[in-house]
N, CA, C and O of each residue as an XYZ file, in Angstrom:
488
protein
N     -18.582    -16.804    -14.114
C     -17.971    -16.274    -15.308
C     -18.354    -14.810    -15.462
O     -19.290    -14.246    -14.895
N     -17.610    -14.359    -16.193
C     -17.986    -12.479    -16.714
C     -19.289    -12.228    -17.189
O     -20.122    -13.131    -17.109
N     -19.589    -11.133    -17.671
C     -20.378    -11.022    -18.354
C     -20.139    -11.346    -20.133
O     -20.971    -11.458    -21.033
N     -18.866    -11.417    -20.147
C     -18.921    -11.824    -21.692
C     -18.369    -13.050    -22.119
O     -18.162    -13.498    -23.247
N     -18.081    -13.716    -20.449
C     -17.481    -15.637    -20.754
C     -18.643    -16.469    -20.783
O     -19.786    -16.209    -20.407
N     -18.122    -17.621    -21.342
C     -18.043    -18.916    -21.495
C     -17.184    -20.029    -21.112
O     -16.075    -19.762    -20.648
N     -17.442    -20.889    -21.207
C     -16.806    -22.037    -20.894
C     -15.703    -22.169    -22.092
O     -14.549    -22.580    -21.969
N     -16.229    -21.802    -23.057
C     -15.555    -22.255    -24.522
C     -14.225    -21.074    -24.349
O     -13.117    -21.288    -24.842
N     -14.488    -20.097    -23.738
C     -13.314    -18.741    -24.709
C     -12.465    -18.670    -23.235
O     -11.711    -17.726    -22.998
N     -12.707    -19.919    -22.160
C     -11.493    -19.909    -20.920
C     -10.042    -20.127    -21.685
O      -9.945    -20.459    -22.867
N      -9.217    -19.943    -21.021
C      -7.249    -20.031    -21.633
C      -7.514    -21.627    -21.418
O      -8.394    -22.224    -20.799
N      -6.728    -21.942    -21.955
C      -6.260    -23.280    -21.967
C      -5.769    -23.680    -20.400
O      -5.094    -22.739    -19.982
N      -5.854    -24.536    -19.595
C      -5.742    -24.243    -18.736
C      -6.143    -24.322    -17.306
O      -5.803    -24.962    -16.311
N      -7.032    -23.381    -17.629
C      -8.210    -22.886    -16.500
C      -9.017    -23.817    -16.148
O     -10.125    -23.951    -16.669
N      -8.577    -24.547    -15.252
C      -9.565    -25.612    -14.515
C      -9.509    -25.050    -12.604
O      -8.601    -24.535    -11.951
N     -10.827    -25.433    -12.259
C     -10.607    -25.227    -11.066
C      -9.636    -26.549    -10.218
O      -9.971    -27.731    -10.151
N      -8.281    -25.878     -9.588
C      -7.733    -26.958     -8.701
C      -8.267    -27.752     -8.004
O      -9.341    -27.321     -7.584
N      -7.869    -29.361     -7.457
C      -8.464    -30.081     -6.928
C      -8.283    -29.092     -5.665
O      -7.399    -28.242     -5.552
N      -9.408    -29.410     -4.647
C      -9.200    -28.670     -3.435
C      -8.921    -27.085     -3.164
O      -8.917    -26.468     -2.099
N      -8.694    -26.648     -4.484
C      -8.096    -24.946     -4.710
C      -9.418    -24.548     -5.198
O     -10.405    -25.282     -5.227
N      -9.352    -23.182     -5.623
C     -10.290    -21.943     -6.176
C      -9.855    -21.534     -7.556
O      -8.697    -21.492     -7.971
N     -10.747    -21.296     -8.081
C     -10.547    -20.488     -9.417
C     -11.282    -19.077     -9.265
O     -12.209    -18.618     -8.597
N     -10.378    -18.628    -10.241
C     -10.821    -16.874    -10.233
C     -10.575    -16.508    -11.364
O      -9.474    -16.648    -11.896
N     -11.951    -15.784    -12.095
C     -11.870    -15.799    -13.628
C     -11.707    -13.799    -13.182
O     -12.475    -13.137    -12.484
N     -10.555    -13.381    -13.837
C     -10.648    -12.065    -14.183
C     -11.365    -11.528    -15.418
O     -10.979    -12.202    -16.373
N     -12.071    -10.785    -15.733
C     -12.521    -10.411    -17.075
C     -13.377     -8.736    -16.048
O     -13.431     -8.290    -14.903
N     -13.871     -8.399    -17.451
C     -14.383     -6.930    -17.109
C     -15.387     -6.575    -16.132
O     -15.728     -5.425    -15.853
N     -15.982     -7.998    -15.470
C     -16.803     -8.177    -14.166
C     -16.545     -7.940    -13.297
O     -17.190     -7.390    -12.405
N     -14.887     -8.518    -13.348
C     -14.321     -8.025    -11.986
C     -13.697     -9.710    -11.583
O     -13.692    -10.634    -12.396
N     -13.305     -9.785    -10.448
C     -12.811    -11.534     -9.780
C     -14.074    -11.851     -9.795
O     -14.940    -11.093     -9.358
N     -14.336    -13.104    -10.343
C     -15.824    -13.917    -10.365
C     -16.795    -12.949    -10.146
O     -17.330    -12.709     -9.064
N     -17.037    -12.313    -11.375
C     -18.362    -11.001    -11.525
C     -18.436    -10.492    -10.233
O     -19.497    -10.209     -9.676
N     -17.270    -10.364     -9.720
C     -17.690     -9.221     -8.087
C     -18.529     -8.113     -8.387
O     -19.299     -7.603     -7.574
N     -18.308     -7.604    -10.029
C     -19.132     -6.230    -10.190
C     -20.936     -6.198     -9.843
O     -21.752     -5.285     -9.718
N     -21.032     -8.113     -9.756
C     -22.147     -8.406     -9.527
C     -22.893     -8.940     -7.619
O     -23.993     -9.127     -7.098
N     -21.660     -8.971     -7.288
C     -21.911     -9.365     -6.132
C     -21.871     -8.320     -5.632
O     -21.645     -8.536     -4.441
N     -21.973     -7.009     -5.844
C     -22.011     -5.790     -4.759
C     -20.521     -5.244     -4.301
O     -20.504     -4.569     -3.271
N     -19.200     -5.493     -5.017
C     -17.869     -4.928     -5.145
C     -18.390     -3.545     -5.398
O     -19.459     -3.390     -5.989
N     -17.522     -2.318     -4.879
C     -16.310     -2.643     -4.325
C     -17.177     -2.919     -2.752
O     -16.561     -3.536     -1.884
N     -18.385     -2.508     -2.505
C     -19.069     -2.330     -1.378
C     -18.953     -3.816     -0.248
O     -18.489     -3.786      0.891
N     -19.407     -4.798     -0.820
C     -19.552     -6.077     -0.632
C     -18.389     -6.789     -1.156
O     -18.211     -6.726     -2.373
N     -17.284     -7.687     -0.195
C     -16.508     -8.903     -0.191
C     -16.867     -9.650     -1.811
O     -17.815    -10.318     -2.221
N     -16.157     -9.372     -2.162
C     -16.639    -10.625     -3.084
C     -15.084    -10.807     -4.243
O     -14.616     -9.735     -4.626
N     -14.478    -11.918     -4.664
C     -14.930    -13.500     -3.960
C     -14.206    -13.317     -2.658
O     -13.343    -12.574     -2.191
N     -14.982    -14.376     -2.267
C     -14.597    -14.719     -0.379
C     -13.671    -16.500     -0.354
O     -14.231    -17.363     -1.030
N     -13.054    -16.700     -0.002
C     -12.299    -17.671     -0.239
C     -12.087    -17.917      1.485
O     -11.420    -17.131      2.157
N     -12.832    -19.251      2.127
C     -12.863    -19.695      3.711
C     -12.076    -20.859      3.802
O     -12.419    -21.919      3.280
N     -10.702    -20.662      4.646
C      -9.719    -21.883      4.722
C      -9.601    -22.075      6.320
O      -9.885    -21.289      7.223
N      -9.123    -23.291      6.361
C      -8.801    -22.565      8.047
C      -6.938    -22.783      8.249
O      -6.257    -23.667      7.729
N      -6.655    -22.112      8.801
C      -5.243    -21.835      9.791
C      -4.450    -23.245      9.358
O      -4.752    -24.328      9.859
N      -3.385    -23.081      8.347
C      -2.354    -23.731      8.842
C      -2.760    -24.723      7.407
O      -1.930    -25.570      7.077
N      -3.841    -24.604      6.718
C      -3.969    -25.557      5.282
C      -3.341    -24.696      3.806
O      -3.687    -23.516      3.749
N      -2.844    -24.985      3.151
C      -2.490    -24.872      1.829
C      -3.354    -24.362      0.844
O      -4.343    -24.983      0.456
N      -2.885    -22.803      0.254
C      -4.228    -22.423     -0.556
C      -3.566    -22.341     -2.015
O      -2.484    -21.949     -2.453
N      -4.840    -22.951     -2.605
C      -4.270    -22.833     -4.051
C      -5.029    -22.483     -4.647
O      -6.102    -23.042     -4.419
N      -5.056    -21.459     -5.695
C      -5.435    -20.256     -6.552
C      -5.127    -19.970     -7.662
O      -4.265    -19.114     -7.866
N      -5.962    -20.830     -8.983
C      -5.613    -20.435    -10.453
C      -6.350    -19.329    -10.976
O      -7.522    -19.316    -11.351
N      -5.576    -18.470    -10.954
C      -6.284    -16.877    -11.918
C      -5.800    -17.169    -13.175
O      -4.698    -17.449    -13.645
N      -7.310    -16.977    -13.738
C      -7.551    -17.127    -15.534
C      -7.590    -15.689    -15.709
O      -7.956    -15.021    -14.741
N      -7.200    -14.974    -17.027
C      -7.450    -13.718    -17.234
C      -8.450    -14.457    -18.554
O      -8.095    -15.513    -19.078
N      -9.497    -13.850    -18.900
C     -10.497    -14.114    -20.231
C     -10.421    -12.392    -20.953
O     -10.556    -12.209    -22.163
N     -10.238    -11.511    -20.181
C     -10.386     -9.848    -20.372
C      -9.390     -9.701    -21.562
O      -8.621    -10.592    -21.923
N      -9.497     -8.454    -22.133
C      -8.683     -7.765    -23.259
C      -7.597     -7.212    -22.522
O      -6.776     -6.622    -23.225
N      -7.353     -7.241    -21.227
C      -6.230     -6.224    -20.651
C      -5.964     -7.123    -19.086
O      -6.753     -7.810    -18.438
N      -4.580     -6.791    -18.847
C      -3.943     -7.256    -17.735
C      -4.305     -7.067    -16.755
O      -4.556     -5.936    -16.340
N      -4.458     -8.283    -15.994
C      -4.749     -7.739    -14.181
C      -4.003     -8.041    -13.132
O      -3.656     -9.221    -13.184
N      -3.516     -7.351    -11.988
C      -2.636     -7.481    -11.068
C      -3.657     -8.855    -10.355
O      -4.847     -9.007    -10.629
N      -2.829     -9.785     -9.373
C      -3.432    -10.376     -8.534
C      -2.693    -10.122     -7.209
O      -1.607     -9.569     -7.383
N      -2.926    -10.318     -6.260
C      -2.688     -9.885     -4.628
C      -3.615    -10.241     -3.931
O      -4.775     -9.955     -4.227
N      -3.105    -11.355     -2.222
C      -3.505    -11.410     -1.208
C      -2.831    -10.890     -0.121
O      -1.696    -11.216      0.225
N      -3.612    -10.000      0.461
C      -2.280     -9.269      1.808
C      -2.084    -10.391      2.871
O      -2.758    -11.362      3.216
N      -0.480     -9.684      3.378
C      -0.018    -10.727      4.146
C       0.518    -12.254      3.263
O       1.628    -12.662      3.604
N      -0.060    -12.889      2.416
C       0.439    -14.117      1.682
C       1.032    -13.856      0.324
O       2.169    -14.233      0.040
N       0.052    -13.044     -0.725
C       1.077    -13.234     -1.914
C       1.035    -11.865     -2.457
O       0.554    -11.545     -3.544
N       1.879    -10.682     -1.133
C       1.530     -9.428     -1.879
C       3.136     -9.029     -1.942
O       3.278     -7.809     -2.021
N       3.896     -9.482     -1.932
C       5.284     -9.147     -2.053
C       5.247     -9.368     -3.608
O       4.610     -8.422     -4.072
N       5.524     -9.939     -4.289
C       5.053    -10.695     -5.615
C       4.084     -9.605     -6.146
O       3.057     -9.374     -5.509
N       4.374     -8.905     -7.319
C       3.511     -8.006     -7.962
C       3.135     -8.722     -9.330
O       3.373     -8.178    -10.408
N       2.576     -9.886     -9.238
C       2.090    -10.247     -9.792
C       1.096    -10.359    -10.674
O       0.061    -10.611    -10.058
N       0.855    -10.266    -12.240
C       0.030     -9.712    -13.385
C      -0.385    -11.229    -14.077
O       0.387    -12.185    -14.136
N      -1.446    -11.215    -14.461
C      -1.876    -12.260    -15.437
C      -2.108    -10.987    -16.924
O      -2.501     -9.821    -16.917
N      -1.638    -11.931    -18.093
C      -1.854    -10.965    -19.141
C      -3.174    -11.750    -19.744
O      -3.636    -12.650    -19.044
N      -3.822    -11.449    -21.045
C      -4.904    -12.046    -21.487
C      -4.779    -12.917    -22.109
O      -4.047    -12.790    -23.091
N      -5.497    -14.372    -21.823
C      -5.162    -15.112    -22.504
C      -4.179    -16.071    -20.953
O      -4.083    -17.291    -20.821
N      -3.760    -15.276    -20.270
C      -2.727    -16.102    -19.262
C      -3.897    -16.766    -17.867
O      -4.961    -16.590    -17.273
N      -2.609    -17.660    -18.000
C      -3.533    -18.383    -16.385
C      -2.118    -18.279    -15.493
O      -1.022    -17.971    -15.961
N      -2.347    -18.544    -14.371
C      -0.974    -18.591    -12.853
C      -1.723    -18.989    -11.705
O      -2.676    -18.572    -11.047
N      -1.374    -19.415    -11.710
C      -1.128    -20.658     -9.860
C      -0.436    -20.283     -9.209
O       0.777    -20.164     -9.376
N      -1.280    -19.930     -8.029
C      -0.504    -18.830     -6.425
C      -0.949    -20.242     -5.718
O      -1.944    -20.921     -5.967
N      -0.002    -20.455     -4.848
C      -0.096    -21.650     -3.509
C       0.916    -20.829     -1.878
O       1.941    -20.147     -1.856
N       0.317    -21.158     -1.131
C       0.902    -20.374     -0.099
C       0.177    -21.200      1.349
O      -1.013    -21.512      1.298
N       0.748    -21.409      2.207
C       0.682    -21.768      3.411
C      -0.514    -21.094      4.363
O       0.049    -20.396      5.205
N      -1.765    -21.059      4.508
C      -2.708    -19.748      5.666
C      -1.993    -19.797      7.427
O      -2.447    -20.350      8.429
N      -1.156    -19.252      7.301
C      -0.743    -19.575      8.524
C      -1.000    -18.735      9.726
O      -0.592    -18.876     10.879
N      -2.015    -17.540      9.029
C      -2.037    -16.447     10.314
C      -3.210    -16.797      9.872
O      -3.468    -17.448      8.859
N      -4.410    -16.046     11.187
C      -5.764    -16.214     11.231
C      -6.538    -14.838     11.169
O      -6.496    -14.266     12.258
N      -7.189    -14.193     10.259
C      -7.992    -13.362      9.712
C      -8.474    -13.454      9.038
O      -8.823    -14.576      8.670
N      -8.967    -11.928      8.161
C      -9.203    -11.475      6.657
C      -8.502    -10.900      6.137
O      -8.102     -9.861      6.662
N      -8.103    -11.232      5.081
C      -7.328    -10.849      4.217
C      -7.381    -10.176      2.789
O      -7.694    -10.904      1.847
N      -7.136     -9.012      2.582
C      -7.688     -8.482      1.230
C      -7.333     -9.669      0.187
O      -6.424    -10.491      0.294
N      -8.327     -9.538     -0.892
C      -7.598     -9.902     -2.304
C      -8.157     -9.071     -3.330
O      -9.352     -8.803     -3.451
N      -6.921     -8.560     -4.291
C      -7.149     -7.210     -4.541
C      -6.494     -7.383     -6.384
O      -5.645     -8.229     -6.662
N      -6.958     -6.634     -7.207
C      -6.209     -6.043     -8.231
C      -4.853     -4.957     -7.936
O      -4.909     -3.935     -7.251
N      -3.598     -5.514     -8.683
C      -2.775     -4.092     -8.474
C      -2.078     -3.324     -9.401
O      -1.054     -2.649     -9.292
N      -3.070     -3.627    -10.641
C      -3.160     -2.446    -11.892
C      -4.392     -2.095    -12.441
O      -5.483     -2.555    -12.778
N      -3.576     -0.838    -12.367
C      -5.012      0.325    -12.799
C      -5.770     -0.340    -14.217
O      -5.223     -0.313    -15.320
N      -6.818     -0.800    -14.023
C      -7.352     -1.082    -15.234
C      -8.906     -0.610    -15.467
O      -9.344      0.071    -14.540
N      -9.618     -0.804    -16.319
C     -11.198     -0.257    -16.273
C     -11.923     -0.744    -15.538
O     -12.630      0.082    -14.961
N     -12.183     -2.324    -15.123
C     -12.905     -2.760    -13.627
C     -12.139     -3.074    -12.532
O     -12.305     -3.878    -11.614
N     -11.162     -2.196    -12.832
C      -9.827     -2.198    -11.077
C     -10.991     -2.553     -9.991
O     -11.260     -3.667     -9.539
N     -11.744     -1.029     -9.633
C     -12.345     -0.948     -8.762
C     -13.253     -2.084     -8.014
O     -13.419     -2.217     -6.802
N     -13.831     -2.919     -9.158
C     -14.489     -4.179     -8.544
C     -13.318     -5.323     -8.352
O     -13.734     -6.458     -8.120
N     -12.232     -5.178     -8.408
C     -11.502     -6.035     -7.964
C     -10.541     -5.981     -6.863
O      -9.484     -6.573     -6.646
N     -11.225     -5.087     -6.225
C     -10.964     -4.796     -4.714
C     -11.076     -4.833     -3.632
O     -10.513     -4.208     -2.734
N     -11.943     -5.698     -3.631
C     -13.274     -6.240     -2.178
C     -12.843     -7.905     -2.035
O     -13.453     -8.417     -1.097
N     -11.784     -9.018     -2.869
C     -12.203    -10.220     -2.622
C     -11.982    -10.211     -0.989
O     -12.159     -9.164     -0.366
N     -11.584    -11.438     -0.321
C     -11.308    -11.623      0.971
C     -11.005    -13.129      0.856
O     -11.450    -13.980      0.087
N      -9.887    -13.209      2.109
C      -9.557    -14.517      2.068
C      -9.930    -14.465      3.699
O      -9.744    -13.460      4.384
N     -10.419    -15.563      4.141
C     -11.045    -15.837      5.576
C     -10.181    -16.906      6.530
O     -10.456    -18.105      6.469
N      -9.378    -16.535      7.202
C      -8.886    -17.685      7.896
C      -9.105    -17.932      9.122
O      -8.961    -17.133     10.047
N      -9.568    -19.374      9.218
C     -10.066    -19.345     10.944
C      -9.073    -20.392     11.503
O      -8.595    -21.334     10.870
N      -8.813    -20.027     12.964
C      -8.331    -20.695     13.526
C      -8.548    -21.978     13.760
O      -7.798    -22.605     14.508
C-alpha cells in the first residue's frame, strides 16, 4: 500500500485477482516503488512465463489520475485510472522478455512509476 493507504480507503473493488496481480497507484508510486528504489530499481516486477494469461487490477487510492502501460502488451491502449477507479488489463504473455510497466501521465510521482517490469520466461 502507499504511504497514505489502508485497507479501509481501497475503491470498491480492489481485490487482488485469483491468479492475477494487484497494483495500488497512489503518491508512492505502483506498490510504493518510491520505496523499492524506483525510478533506479524495477519495481513492481510481475514473473509469468510465455504463453499464460496476465491479469492486472489497477486501483487508483491517489487524488489524481494515472496512466497504466505494459510495452509490447497493453501499450496501444492509453489507458488512465481516475481516483477512486479500479480497471482490469488481461492479455496473453506471448513473447519472452522484460517488459516496461510504466505511468503515461505526467503526474507528481510519474517518475516512480516508471521502473515496474513484467518478466517473461520461456
Amino acid at each position: 500500500m502507499g504511504m497514505g493507504s489502508s485497507t479501509s480507503n481501497l475503491p470498491s473493488g480492489c481485490l487482488k485477482p485469483v491468479n492475477g496481480y494487484l497494483i495500488i497507484a497512489d503518491e508512492g508510486g505502483f506498490n510504493d516503488s518510491k520505496l523499492h528504489g524506483a525510478p533506479t530499481a524495477s519495481w513492481p516486477i510481475i514473473n509469468v512465463t510465455q504463453g499464460s494469461t496476465v491479469t492486472i487490477l489497477v486501483c487508483d487510492t491517489d487524488r489524481v489520475a494515472h496512466g497504466f502501460q505494459v510495452n509490447n502488451y497493453y501499450d496501444s491502449n492509453i489507458e488512465s485510472v481516475g481516483p477512486g477507479q479500479v480497471i482490469r488489463v488481461s492479455f496473453v504473455a506471448n513473447k519472452a522478455g522484460t517488459f516496461g510497466i510504466y505511468c503515461s501521465i505526467r503526474c507528481p510521482p510519474h517518475i516512480f512509476m516508471q521502473s515496474g517490469a513484467l518478466r517473461v520466461t520461456a
